[in-house]
C-alpha positions in Angstrom: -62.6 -17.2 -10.2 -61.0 -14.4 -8.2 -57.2 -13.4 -7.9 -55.8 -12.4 -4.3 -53.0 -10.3 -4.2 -51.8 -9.6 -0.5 -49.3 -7.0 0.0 -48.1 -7.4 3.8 -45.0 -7.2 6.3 -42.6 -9.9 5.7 -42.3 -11.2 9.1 -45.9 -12.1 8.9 -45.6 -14.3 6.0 -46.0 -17.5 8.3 -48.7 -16.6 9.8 -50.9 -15.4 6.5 -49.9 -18.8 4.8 -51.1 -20.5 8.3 -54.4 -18.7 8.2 -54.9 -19.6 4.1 -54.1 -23.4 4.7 -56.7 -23.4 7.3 -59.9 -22.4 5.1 -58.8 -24.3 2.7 -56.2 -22.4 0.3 -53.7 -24.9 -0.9 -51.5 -22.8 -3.6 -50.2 -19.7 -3.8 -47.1 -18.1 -5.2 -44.7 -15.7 -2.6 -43.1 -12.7 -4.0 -40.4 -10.5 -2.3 -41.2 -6.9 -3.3 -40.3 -3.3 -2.6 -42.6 -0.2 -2.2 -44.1 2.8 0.2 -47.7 4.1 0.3 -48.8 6.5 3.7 -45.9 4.2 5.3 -43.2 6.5 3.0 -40.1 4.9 3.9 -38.1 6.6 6.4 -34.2 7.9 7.1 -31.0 5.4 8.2 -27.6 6.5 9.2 -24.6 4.5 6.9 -21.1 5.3 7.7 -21.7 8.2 9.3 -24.0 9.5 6.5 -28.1 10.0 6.6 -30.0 8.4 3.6 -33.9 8.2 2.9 -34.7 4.7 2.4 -37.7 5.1 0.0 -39.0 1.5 -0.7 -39.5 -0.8 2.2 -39.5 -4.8 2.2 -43.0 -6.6 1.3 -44.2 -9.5 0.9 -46.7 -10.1 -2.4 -48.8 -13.0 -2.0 -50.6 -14.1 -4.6 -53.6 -17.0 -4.9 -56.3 -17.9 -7.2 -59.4 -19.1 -5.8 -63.3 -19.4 -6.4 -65.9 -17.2 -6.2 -67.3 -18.8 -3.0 -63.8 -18.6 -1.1 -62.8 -14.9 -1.9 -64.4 -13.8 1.7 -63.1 -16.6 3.9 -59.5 -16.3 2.3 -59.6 -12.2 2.4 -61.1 -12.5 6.2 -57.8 -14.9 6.5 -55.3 -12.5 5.4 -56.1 -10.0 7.3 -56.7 -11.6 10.9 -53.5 -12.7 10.2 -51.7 -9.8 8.6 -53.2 -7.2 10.8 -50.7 -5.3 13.2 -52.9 -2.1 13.8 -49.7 -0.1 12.7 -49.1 1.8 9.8 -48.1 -0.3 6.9 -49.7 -3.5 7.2 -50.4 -3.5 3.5 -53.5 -4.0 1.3 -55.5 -6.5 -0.3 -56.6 -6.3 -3.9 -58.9 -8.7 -5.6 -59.5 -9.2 -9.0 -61.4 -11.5 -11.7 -59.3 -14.1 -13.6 -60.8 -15.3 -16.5 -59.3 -18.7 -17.1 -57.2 -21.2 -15.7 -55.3 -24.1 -17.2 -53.7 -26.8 -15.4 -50.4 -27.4 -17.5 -50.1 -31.3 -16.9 -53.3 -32.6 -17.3 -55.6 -29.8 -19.4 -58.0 -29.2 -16.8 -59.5 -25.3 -16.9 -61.5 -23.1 -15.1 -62.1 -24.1 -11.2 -60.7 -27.7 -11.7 -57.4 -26.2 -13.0 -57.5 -25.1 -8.9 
């Protein structure tokens, strides 16, 4: 089992959960984060003063999914999440070592 974490632009949020659904992702968890990488943030005017707005709005998406779906679901994200424009956001993938379904016990991939 594999973790997705999807760091993208929050006005493509929609379309990234669109594209999951479609191959097959059914859960994931939304978070609404703050951050900068190359983007850096960049300058706003408020009430007549100039202020660097370091961390800009993301959107964290996060999914568990089997070893067999991490390409389809990663191909997902970013046909969907792609803009061609600087701060799009990143993918990082990861290995989970267990998962437990609260309600009825099931683990590993059935907990899925």
């Amino acid at each position: 089992m594999k973790k997705i974490e999807a760091i993208i632009k929050p006005f493509k949020l929609d379309e990234v959960k669109e594209a999951l659904q479609e191959v097959g992702i059914q859960g994931l968890s939304v978070l609404e984060v703050k951050g900068f990488g190359r983007q850096k943030g960049h300058t706003e005017l408020y009430r007549g003063a100039e202020y660097v707005v370091d961390f800009l709005p993301k959107v964290k998406i996060e999914t568990v999914v089997g070893d067999d779906q991490v390409e389809t679901a990663v191909a997902a994200i970013i046909e969907a999440a792609k803009t061609d424009k600087i701060g799009d956001g990143k993918i990082f993938v990861s290995d989970v070592a267990q998962a437990i379904r609260i309600r009825t016990g099931e683990t590993g991939e059935d907990a899925l």
